[in-house]
N, C-alpha and C positions, 0 to 999 in steps of 0.2 A: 558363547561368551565365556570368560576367564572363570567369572564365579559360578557359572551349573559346570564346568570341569572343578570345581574344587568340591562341589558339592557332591558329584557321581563318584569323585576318591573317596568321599565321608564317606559315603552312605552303603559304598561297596566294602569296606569296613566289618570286620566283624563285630567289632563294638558299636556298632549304628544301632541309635534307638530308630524307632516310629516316628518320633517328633523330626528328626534328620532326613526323613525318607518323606515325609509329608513338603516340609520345607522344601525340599526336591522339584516334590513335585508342583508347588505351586510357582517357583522359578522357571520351571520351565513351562509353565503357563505363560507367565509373564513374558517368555522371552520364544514364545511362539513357536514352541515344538511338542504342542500337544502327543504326539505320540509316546514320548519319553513319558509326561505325566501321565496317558494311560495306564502304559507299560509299569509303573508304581505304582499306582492303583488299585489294577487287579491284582499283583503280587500282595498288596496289603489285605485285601480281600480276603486271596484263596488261605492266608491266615488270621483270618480274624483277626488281624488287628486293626485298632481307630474304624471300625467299619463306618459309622458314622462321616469322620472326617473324609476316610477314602471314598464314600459313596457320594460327597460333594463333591470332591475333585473329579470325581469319573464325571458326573456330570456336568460341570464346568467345559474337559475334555467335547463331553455329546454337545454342548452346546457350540464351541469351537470348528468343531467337525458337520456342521449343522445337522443334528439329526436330533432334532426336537422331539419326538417322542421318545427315543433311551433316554434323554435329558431327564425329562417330565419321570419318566421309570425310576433312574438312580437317587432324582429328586425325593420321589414319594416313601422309595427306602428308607435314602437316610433319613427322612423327617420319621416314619416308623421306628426308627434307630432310635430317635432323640439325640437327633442334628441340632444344630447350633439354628438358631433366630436367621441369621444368614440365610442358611437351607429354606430354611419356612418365607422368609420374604422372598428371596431366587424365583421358589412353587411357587407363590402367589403371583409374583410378576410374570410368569410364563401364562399361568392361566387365566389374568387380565389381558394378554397378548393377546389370546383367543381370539377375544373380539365377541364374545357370546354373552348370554347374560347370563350361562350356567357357567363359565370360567368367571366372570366376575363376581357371582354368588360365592363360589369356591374359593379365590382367593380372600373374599375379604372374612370370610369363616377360616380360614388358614391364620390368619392376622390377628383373628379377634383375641384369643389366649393371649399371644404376647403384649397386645395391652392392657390386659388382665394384670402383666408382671410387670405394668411401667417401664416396658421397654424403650426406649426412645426411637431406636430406630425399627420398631414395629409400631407405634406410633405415629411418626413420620410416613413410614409405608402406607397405611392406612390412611392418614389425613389425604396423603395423594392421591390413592386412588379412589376417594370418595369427591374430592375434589376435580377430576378430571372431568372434562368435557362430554367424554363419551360416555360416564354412567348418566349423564344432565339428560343428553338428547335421547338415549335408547339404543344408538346404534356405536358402532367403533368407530373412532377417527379415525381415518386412513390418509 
């Protein structure tokens, strides 16, 4: 599309911040060329910058690519990093996917801090998945 070509002239820029190379790369998530968003990602990476940000997009990307365990990996970073609520609800929803009662243990101890901080949408997250069916009966829905 028109606007990730105007955004790869930005970003290829020498004056391009992080916030321009991020914005990049979540465009081209959106517009289904996960590879480009990688390819921004680990460049952000291999300089330490936004590591946080860029280690949600990478796995945004591992999730796209279906490769749920780098997912789950870049996940756990950035939340190490001190990722954005986002990242922490992402983890916790991956780890309620499990299907286990130690991925649903995990996520909702993932969740608990952020409604500690009145989050709303850590809140929300948690109301769901205390409310779901499959913590009710013991097993996973499928």
């Amino acid at each position: 599309p028109e606007a990730l070509a105007v955004l790869k002239d930005l970003v290829a820029s020498p004056s391009a911040m992080n916030q321009d190379r991020l914005q990049l790369a979540e465009a081209a998530l959106r517009f289904g060329e996960p590879l480009l968003a990688e390819q921004i990602a680990l460049q952000m990476l291999q300089h330490d910058s936004n590591k946080p940000q860029a280690l949600f997009v990478l796995s945004r990307v591992r999730i796209a690519q279906q490769r749920p365990a780098e997912a789950l990996q870049a996940l756990k970073e950035c939340v190490d990093a001190g990722g954005e609520p986002q990242a922490v609800i992402l983890l916790a929803r991956l780890r309620f996917a499990e299907g286990t009662p130690e991925g649903t243990q995990a996520a909702v101890e993932l969740l608990r801090p952020l409604t500690r901080l009145n989050d709303k949408d850590g809140l929300d997250a948690l109301l769901a998945l205390i409310s779901s069916p499959a913590l009710r009966s013991g097993r996973p829905s499928r």
